[in-house]
N, C-alpha and C positions, 0 to 999 in steps of 0.2 A: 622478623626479629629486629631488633634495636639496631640502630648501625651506629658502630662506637671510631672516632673518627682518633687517628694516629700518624706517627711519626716513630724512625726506626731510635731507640732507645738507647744509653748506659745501661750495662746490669747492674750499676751500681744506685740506682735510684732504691726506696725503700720497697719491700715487698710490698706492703699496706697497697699502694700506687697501681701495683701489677696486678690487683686480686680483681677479678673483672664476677659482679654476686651473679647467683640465680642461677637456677638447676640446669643439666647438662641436658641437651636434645642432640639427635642428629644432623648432620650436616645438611643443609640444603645447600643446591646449584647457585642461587643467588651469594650466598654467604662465603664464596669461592671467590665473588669479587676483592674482599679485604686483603686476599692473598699477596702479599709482596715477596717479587724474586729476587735473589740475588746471585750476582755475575761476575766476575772480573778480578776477582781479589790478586791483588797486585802489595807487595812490601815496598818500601821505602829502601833504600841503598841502605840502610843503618840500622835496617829490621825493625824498627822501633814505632813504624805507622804502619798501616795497610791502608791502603784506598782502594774502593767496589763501588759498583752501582745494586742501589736499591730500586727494582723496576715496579710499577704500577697499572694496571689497567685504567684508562679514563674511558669510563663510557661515554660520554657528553661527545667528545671528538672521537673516538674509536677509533685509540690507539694507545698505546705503552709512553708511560712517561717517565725516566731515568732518571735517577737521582746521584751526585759524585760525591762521594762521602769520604772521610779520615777518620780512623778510629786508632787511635794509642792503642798500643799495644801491654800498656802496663797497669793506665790507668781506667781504660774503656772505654772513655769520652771521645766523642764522636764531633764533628761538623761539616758541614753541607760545604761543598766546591764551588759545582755548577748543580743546576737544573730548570728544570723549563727550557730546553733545548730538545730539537725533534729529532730522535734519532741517536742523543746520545750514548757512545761504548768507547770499549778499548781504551780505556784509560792507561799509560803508562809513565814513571816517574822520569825524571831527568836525573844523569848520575850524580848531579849534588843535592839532591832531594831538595829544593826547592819550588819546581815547577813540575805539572804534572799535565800530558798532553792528551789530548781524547780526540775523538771523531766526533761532529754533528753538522746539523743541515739548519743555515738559516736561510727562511723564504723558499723561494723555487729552487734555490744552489743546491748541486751534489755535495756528498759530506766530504768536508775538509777536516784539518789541523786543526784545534784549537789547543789552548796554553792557557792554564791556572795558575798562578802563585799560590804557594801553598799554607804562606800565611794568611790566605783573603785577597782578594782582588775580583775584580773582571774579568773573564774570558776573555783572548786576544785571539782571534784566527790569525794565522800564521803562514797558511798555505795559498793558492789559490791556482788548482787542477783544474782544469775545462769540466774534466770529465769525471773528479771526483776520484777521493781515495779512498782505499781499499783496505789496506795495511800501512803501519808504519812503526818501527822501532830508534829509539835513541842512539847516536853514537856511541862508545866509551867513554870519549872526553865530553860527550855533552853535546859540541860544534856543528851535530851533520843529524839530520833524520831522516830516515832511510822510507820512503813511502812507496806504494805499488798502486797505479794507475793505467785505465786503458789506452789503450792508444785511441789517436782521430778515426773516424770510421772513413774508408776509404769513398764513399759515396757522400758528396756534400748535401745542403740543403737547396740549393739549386737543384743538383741532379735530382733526388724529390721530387720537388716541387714539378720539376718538367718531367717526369716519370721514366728519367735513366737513370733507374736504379736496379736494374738488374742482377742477380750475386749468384754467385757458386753454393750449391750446399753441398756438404759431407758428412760428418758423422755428426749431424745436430739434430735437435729434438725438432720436431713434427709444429711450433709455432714458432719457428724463428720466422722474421721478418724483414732482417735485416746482416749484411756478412758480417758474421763473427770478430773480434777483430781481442788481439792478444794482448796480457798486463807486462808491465815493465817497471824496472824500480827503477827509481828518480832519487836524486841526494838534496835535500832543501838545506842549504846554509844558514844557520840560525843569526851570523854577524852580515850579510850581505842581503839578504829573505830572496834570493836566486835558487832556481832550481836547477839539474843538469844530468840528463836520464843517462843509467848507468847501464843496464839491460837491453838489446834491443832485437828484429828477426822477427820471422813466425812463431816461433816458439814465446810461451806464455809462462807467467810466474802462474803457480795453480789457482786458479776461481772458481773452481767448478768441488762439487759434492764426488770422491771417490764413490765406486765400486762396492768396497766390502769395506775397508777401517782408513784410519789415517784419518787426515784432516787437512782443509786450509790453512796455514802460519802462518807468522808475519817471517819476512828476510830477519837472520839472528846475523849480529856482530861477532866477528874473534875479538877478541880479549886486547889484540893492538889495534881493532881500528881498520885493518886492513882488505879485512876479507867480508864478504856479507856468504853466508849459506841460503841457499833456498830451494823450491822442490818445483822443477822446472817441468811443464807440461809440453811436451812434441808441437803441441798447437795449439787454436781455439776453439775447438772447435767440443762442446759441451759434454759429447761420450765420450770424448776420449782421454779421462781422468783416468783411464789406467795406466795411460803412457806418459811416466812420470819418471826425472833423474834425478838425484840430487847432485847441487854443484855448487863449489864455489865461485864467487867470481872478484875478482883484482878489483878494489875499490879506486884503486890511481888511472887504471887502463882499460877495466870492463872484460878482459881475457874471462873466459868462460873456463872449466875444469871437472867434469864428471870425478866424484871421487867410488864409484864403483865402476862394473861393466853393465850391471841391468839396466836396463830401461822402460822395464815398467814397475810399477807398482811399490815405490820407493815416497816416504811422506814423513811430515813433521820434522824436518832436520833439527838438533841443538847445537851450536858447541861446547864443549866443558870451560869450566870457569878459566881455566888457561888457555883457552883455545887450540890445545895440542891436539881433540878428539873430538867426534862429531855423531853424536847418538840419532838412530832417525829410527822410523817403523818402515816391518817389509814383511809380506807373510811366511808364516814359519814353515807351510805346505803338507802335504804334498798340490802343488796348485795356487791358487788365488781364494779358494775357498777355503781358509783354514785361519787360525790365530792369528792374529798381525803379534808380531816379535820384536821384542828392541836389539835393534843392532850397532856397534857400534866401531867407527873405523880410524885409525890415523888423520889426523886433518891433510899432513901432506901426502899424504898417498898411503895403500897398503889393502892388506885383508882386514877384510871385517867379522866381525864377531857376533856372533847369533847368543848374547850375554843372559836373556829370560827366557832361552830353549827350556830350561826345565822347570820353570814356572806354569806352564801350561793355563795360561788365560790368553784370551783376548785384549790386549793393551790399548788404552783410549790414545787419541794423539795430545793428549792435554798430560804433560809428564816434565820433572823438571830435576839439571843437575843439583847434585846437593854440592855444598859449598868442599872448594877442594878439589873434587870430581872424584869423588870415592866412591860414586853410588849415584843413582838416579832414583827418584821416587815416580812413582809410577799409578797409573788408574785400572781399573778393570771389572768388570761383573763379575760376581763370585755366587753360586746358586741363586736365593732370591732375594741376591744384595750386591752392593758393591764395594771395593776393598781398596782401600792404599797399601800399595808394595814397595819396602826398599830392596830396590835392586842391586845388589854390587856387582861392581867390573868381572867378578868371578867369583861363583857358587849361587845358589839357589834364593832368588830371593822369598822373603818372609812379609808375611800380614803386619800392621801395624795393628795397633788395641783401638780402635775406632767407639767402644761399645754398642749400642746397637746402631751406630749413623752410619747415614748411607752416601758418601763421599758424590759431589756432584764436578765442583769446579776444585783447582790447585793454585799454591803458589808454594816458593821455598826464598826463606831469605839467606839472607848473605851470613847471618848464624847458625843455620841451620833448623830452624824454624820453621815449621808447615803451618799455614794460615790455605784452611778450606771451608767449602759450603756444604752444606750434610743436611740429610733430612730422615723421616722412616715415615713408616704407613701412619703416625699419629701425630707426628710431630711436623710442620710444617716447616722450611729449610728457613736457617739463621750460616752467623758464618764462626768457625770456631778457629781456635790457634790452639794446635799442640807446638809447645816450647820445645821438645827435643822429641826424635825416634822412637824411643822410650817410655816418653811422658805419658800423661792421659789428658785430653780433650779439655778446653774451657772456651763455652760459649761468652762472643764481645758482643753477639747484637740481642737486640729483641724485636726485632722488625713483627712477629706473626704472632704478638702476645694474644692477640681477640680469637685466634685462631683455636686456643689449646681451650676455649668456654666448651667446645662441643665435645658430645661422645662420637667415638670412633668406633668402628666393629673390629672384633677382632680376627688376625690373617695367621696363619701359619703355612710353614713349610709341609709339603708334602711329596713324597718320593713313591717312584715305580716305576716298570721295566715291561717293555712292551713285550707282542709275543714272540719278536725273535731277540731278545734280551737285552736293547735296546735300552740303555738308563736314563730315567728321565726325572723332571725334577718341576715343581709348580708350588703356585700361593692358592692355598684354601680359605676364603672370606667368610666369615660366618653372619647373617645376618642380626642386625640390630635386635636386644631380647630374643638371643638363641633361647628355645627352650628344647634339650635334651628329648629324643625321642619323636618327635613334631620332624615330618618332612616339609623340605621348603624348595619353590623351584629352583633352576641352576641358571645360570647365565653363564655361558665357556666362551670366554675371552681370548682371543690369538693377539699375540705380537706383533709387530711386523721384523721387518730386517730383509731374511730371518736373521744373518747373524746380528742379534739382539738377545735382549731377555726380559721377560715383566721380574719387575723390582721391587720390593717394596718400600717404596716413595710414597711423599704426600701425595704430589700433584704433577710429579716428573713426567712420566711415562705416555705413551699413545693413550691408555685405558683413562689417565688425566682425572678429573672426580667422578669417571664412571662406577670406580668401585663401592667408595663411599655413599654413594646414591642409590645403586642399586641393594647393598644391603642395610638401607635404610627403605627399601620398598619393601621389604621381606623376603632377599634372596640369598641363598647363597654365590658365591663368586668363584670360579676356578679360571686358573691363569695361569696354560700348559707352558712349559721351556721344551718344546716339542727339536728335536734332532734339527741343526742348523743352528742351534741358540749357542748364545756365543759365551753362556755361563757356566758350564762342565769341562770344559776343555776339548782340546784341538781336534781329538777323535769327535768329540760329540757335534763339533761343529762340521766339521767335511763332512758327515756322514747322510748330509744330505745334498750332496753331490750327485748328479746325473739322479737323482729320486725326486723331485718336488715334490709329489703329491702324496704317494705310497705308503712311504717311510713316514712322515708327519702324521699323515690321516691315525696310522694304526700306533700312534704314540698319542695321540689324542682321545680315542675312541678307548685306548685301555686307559688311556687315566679316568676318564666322565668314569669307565665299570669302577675304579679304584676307590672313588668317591661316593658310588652307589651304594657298594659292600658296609659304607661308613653308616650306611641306613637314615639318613638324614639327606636325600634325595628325594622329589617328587618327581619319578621318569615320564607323566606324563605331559607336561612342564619344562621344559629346555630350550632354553633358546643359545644359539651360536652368534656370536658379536667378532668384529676382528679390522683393524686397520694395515690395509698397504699390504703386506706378505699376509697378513691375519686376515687381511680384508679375500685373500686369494684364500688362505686356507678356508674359511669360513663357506667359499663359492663351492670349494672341493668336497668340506663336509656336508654341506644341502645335496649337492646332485651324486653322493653313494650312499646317505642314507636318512633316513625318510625318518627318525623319530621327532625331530625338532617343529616345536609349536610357533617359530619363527625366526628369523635370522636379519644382519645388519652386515653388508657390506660396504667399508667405507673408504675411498680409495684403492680399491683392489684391482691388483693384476688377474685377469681370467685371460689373457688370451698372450702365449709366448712369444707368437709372432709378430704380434705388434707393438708387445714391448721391447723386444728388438727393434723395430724399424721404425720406430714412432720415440721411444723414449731420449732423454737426456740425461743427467746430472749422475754418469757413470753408469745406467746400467743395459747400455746395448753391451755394454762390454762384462756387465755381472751376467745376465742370462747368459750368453754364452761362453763365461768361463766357468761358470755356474751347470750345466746343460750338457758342457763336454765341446759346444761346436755351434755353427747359423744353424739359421733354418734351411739352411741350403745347402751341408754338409751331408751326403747320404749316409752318415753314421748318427746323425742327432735329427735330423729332422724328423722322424716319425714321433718323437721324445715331445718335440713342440706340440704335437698335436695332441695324443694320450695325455702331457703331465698340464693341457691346457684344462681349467674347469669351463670353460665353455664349452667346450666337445661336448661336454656331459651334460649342459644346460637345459637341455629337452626334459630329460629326468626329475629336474625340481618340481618340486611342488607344496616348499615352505612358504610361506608370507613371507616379503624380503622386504625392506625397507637399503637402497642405493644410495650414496653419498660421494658426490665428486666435485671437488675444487676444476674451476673452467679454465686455469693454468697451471692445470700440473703436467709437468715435463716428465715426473718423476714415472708416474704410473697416467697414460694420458687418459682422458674421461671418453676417448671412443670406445677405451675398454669394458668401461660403465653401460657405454649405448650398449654395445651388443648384448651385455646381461639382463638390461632392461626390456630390450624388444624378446628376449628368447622367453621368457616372465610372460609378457604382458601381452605377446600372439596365442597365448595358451591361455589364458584366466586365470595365472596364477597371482593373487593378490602381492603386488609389487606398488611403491613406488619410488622414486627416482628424482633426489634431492641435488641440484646445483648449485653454487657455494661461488656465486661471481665473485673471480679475481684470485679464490685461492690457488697456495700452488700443492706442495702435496698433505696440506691441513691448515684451518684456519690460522690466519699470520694476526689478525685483529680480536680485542676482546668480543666487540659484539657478537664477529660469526662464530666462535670459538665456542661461547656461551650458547647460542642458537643451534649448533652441532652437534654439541650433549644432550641439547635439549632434546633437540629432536631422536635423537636416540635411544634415550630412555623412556622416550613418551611410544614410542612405536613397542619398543621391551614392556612397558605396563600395560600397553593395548590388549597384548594376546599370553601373557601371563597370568594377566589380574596382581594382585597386591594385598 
């Protein structure tokens, strides 16, 4: 198809401009490249700008190339910042809105500071970390920027070089090479360009991927300046993001101050716009495997408040106070979507009117004003402003006009309740020219997480433009929210606690029968697909039952035990908060072995197509090996794709494109079309 070449838009240009002729086709995998994302959305102190990055794929270099954009907020007009910088994000304003600071990498440097004028100018870097930064937010006066950096590694280049480099490991993932070594925040003076670490110890500002919710921050300012909050890790050690405080700490003296007693599982600190109070996520329980909750405490001490106990969702850690601190606005999956909530300090918070968009990123300004990025299964994501609570939704950009040329198939919701009553909830794809009556094969998509959920997004999700493609081959699409999914609420989530396998499978296997009843199934035609927890569920539906015409497993955990002892980025510590206990626990370990799908691996006997990033911490790719030799000692037609460099999914356009590709090419091998 034609490639029509762009730039992210005014909506105030004439429609005539926008009409892109010529009859609507399905989407192809290549036409997926014009896709631009968008990230960051950040207000201006005066509400009145917002500045984002508009992200792009370059295939020529393969990689993402960011764009820092301002777009008025009144008038829509937009202009370019920076770009053509590697790596550029995290854009944030200065409090007299005139300069706007971001992270990127010039040459071989790690990413530092840079500084925009935000009438025009040149980038200024500003910083200069050995070791490169991480995070960093603005003073209130402006004066100090607060960055998060790692420390020197205690083994020089000499010791290398002469091979004393020796190290301790602990709770780290299965390729570390090198000791861990912990972040710290640092104050850069904007009048003197000195820096002077404020943070310091084993213990770590958090870098690591939680467990189950929450998120990395940047260190948040009180309101005078004095205090920095942030979400302090026990150590550096890469599992153990669940051992997490939050604390203030003295910007004059560095005093440290827990403002709870837990110590674990505490993430995304704010303070409110007075800095009286300090909202963070902690799960709602019973456990670690349950909803993450907004909570929120006295700055100087006191009990805290469990404020979206009866909101029952899973809270993203991307959430923001409203002006005042009457309220917190808030993210979350909501069946096969997801929703902004206003939260107030007390009572139940409420949906905002989104119409059918599917909230991705946040901000809130200083009037009260939500400036978000939204998408849905047809529409590809732009960034909108609702002007008040109330209001209704106006799109400022048009970044994915070439995007809206093609037909989309259409998705809907579909509900049902397993056979121990179990409620469950998924997206039904219809394929491209449904014709009524005509069965078509199925393609059963798992999520990962599990606490997650498939959404329907453009291009958001693990499933990415599998949907789109596959019912442009002639399939139908189902995409279970199987028990564990974090889109029903908090029962629906824990209830896959000490069950991985069980509970999933038989919420699975009745939705496929839910969808056959629809009589627009070809059962003998099925294939199972599934990334990461999906990629595990997908292992677990091949080896208990034998209807499937072939399967994709891509990135999956099959074996408990070694993701326990082998993984990083939080989930030595998800499995067995997850599981009840180790593998060495005589109350859980026989649980490792039963709710492993490899146990069962003998059993298969689909065509499996493997798929494993050769640095993933997350889910490691010996896990891959053993599914592939348990396959391929038997005849069972397998094979077993490696993804040099990924960690737990392609980070580059090329391999990303090449991922799908190959996934769908294996799905139309033994389908047909």
């Amino acid at each position: 198809m034609r490639r029509v070449a762009f730039t992210c838009l005014s909506l105030f240009l004439p429609l005539t401009f926008l009409a892109i002729p010529g009859a609507a086709a399905p989407i192809h995998l290549k036409d997926f490249r014009a896709l631009v994302r968008i990230h960051s959305p950040r207000f201006s102190p005066d509400g009145e700008r917002i500045a984002y990055l508009s992200v792009r794929p370059d295939f020529v270099h393969d990689r993402y190339g960011a764009t820092l954009r301002v777009v008025d907020v009144t008038t829509g007009k937009s202009r370019v910042l920076a770009r053509g910088m590697r790596d550029l994000s995290k854009p944030g304003w200065s409090p007299d809105g005139r300069t706007i600071a971001f992270l990127a990498k010039v040459g071989k440097q790690k990413a530092q500071i840079f500084t925009a004028p935000t009438a025009g100018g040149t980038p200024e870097q500003i910083s200069d970390a050995p070791n490169g930064v991480e995070q960093f937010s603005w003073s209130p006066n402006g004066a100090t920027i607060a960055y998060v950096t790692p420390d020197d590694s205690p083994i020089t280049v000499k010791d290398r070089r002469t091979h004393h480099d020796l190290f301790t490991i602990h709770d780290d993932d299965y390729l570390i090479d090198r000791p861990p070594v912990p972040s710290h925040i640092w104050l850069l003076s904007l009048k003197s360009g000195r820096a002077r670490q404020l943070t310091r110890g084993l213990a770590s500002v958090l870098e690591t991927a939680p467990p189950f919710g929450g998120g990395i921050s940047t260190p948040e300012w009180s309101a005078d300046g004095r205090s920095i909050v942030y979400a302090r890790q026990a150590n550096a050690d890469d599992s153990d993001s669940d051992r997490t405080t939050i604390v203030v700490v003295n910007v004059a003296t560095g005093a440290e101050r827990a403002i709870t007693s837990q110590e674990t599982y505490e993430y995304a600190p704010r303070f409110a716009p007075d800095g009286g109070a300090i909202a963070y996520l902690y799960p709602h329980g019973p456990g670690a495997e349950s909803d993450m909750d907004l909570f929120v405490t006295p700055a100087r001490g006191g009990a805290a408040r469990d404020i979206s106990a009866d909101l029952d969702r899973d809270l993203n850690a991307e959430f923001a106070w409203m002006p005042g601190g009457r309220g917190v606005v808030v993210m979350a999956n909501d069946r096969v979507g997801s929703k902004l909530y206003f939260q107030p300090l007390r009572g139940k918070g409420r949906a905002l009117d989104l119409g059918d968009l599917n909230p991705l990123h946040l901000a809130v300004s200083s009037r009260g004003a939500l400036a978000f990025v939204a998408d849905n299964a047809t529409q590809a994501p732009e960034l909108y402003l609702l002007p008040a609570l109330n209001g209704r939704p106006r799109r400022l950009t048009d970044c994915n006009r070439a995007l809206a040329a093609y037909s989309y198939p259409r998705s809907v919701a579909v509900e049902w309740s397993a056979p121990d009553g179990q409620p469950n909830d998924g997206i039904l794809t219809y394929p491209n020219g449904y014709t009524p009556g005509k069965r078509y094969p199925l393609v059963v998509f798992s999520h990962g997480g599990p606490g997650a959920a498939s959404s329907e997004d453009f291009d958001n999700g693990e499933i990415g433009p599998l949907r789109d493609l596959f019912a442009a081959d002639g399939y139908v699409v189902f995409e279970p929210n199987y028990r564990g999914s974090d889109n029903l609420g908090n029962a629906h989530m824990h209830a896959i606690f000490g069950d991985p396998g069980v509970g999933p499978d038989s919420d699975v296997i009745s939705g496929i029968e839910t969808i056959e009843k629809k009589g627009l199934v070809d059962a003998s035609r099925i294939a199972a697909v599934g990334h990461s927890y999906g990629g595990y569920m997908t292992a677990w539906l091949i080896s208990h039952h034998h209807f499937w015409r072939c399967a994709v497993v891509a990135d999956g955990a099959v074996d408990w035990t070694e993701e326990y002892e082998l993984s990083g980025a939080g989930n030595l510590a998800w499995t067995r908060d997850s599981l009840g206990g180790s593998p060495w626990d005589p109350q859980t370990a026989e649980l490792y072995r039963t709710g492993s799908p490899l146990t069962y691996a003998g059993q298969i006997t689909t065509p499996t197509l493997i798929l494993s990033g050769t640095d993933d911490v997350t889910v490691p790719i010996v896990e891959s090996f053993g599914l592939y030799h348990a396959l391929a000692s038997r005849n069972v037609p397998v094979k077993f794709i490696g993804i040099p460099g990924a960690h737990h999914s392609p980070q580059d356009p090329v391999h990303r494109e090449l991922y799908y590709r190959a996934i769908n090419r294996w799905v139309v091998k033994y389908l047909g079309s």
